[in-house]
N, C-alpha and C positions, 0 to 999 in steps of 0.2 A: 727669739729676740725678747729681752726681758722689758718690759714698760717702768719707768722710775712710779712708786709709789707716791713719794711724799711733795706731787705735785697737785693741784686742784684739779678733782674728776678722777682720781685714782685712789684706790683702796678701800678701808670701810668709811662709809658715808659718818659724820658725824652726828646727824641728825636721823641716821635708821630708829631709834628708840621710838623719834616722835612715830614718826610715820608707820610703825609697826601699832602703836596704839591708836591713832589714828584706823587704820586697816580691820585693827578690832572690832570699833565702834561700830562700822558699817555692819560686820555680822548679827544673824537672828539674837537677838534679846534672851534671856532666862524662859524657857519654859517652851519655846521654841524652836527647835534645829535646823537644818540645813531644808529639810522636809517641809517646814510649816507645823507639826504637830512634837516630832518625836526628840528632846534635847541630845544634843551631841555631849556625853560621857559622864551624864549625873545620874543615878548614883553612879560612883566608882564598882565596878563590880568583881570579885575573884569567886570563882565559878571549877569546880571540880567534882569526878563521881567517882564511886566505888562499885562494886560489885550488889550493891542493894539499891542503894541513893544517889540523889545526886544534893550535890550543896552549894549552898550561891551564899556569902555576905556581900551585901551591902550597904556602903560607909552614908550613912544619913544623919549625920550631926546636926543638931537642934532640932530634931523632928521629932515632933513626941507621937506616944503610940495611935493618939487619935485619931492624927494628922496623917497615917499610913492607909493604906490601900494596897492588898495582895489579889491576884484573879490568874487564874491560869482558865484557856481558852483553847482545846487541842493540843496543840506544840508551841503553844505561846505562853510564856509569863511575864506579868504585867505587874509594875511597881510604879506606883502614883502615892503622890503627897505634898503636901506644901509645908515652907520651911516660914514662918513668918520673919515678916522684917520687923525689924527693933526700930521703935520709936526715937527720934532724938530729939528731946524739947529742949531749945534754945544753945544747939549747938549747932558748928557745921561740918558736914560731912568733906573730908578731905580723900578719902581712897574706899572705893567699896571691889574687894575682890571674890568675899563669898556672896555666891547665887540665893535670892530669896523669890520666896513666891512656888506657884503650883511646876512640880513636875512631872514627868512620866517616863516610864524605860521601860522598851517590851523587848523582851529576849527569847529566842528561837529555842527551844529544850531539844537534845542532841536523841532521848526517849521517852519516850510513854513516861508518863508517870499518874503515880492514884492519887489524884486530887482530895480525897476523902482524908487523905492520910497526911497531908503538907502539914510541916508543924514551921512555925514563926516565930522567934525570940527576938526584943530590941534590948540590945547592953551594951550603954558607953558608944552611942552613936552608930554602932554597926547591929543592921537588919542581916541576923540568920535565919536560913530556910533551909529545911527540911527535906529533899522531895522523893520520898519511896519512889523506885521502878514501878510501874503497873504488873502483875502478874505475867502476863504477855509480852513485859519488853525483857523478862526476866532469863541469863541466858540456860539451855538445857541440855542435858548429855541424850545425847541420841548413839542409843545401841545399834551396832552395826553386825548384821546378821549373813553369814554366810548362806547361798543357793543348794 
């Protein structure tokens, strides 16, 4: 049985927009996530490895070098920093959709890697890193010897 749409209570609500912004508001605030500590999806991160390294950018637009913080921990790397907000004297604010203020993103490394060696570039908003295998996560040919 097909329901008529174009009756009241049927099809897309006309007011989903409010209510979906609405629904937003109520979520963790900037700097925050779903956790209490760890923000849900900032930086933006693309993450890939080769047969040496492994490579992460991260898109941090307005964050100057100062304001960065790299730390790897085990198998964790950790990217902190705060993005200031821009003053507005004697204007009003009508829509703010970029995130300002302090953040944090710890991500799980898939291997070992030699911390001594991490190398870190900021250009044009995206944080590259660097991150050598550790010797040990390095892979090895293992000769196979006949009895």
């Amino acid at each position: 049985m097909l329901l008529p749409t174009n009756r009241p209570g049927f099809g897309f609500p006309r007011n989903l927009p409010s209510l979906f912004d609405q629904m937003l508001e109520t979520l963790p605030r900037w700097g925050a996530g779903l956790d209490g500590d760890q923000p849900t999806g900032f930086p933006a991160i693309n993450a890939w490895g080769d047969e040496d390294n492994l490579h992460i950018e991260a898109e941090v637009p307005g964050v100057g070098i100062e304001d960065l913080q790299i730390s790897v921990l085990g198998d964790e790397l950790t990217i902190e920093g705060t993005r200031p907000e821009r003053e507005l004297q004697g204007a009003r604010e009508h829509r703010r959709e970029r995130r300002v203020g302090s953040f944090r993103r710890v991500l799980s490394l898939p291997v070992d890697v030699d911390a001594d060696r991490i190398e870190a570039t900021l250009e044009n908003g995206v944080l590259s890193l660097l991150l050598p295998h550790a010797e040990a996560a390095r892979p090895r040919a293992i000769e196979v010897r006949a009895n």
